[in-house]
N, C-alpha and C positions, 0 to 999 in steps of 0.2 A: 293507523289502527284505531278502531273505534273506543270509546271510553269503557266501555262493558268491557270487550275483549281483555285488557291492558288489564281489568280493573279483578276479572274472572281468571288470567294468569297469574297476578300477586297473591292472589287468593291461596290459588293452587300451589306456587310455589312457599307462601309462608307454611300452610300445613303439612307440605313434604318435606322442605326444612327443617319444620319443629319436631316433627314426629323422628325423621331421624336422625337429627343431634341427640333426642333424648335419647333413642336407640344406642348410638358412638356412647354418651356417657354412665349410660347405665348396665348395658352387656355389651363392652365393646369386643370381648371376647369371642362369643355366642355369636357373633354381626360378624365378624370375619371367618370363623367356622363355617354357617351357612353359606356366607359367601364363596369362600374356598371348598366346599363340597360341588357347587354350581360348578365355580372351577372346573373340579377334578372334573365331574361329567361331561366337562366343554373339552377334555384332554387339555387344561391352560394349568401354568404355573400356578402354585397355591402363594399367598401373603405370608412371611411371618407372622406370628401371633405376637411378637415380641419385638423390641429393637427397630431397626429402620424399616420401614412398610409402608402401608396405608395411611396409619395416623400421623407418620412422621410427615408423609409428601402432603397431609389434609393439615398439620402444625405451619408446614412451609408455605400454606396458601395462604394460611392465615395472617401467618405474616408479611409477605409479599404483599396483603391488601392494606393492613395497617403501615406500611413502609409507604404505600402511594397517597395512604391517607394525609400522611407528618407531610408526604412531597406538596401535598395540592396543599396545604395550608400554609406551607411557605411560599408556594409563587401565585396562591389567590391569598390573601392572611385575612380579607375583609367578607370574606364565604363564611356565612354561618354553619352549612351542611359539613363543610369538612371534619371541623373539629366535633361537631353532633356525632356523626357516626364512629369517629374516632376513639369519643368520652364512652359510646354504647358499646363498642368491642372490648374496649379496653376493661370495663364495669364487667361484661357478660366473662371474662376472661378469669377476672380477681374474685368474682364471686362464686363460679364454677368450681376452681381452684381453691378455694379456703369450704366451700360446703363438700368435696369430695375429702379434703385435711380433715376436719374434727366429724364427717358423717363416717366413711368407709376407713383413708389411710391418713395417718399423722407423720406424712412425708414429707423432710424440709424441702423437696423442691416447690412443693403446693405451697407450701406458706408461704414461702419467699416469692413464689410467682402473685399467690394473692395481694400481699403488700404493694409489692413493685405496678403489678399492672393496676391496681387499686388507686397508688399515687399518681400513674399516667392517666387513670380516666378522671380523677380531679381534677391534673393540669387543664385536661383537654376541656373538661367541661366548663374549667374558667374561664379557656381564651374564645369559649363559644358564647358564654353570658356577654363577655368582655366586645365581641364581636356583635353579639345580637343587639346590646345595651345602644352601640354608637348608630344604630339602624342604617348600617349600609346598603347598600343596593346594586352593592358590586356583582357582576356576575363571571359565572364558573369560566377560566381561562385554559 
């Protein structure tokens, strides 16, 4: 694939990305309503609005990426990228979670997720200084 192409789909895909995670965190509600009216018109099951759904199997992807991520940096440990993107979920995760605690709800799961994910993306982002520092040139296994 030509560099444009490659360069014109990252594009596309960070502002539909962005555009809707902000959507998921700011009317997550409102986003599965409309979603599930499409539904209803399609004759398809609707989502819970609550409880196990949507966001639960979109939490479980989440983690499922960051679980491959911790994988690839134990059996690459001298890969910069691993722990990078790592330290970046983990940050996007803690900071999500502690601006939804003191902006919207002051729920101890948010703080406690803030914290927690906050200390993994310090870890991650050390063993990535720690990695980048030794200038390996190890590549992706």
């Amino acid at each position: 694939m030509k560099t444009g192409t490659v360069k014109f789909f990252g594009l596309a895909m960070f502002l539909t990305f962005a555009a809707v995670g902000s959507l998921f965190l700011l009317a997550p509600e409102t986003v599965l309503r409309g979603i599930n009216a499409l539904g209803r018109s399609l004759g398809m099951n609707e989502s819970p609005l609550h409880g196990a759904g949507f966001f639960s199997v979109m939490a479980s992807a989440y983690m499922a990426v960051v679980t491959v991520l911790a994988w690839r940096i134990f059996r690459s440990p001298f890969v910069s990228a691993y722990p990078f993107l790592l330290a970046q979920a983990k940050a996007a995760s803690s900071l999500f979670s502690l601006g939804v605690f003191f902006i919207h709800r002051p729920d101890f799961i948010l703080l406690l997720n803030g914290i927690v994910d906050g200390a993994l993306a310090l870890l991650a982002f050390w063993i990535f200084r720690s990695v980048k520092l030794k200038g390996s040139t190890a590549r992706p296994s």
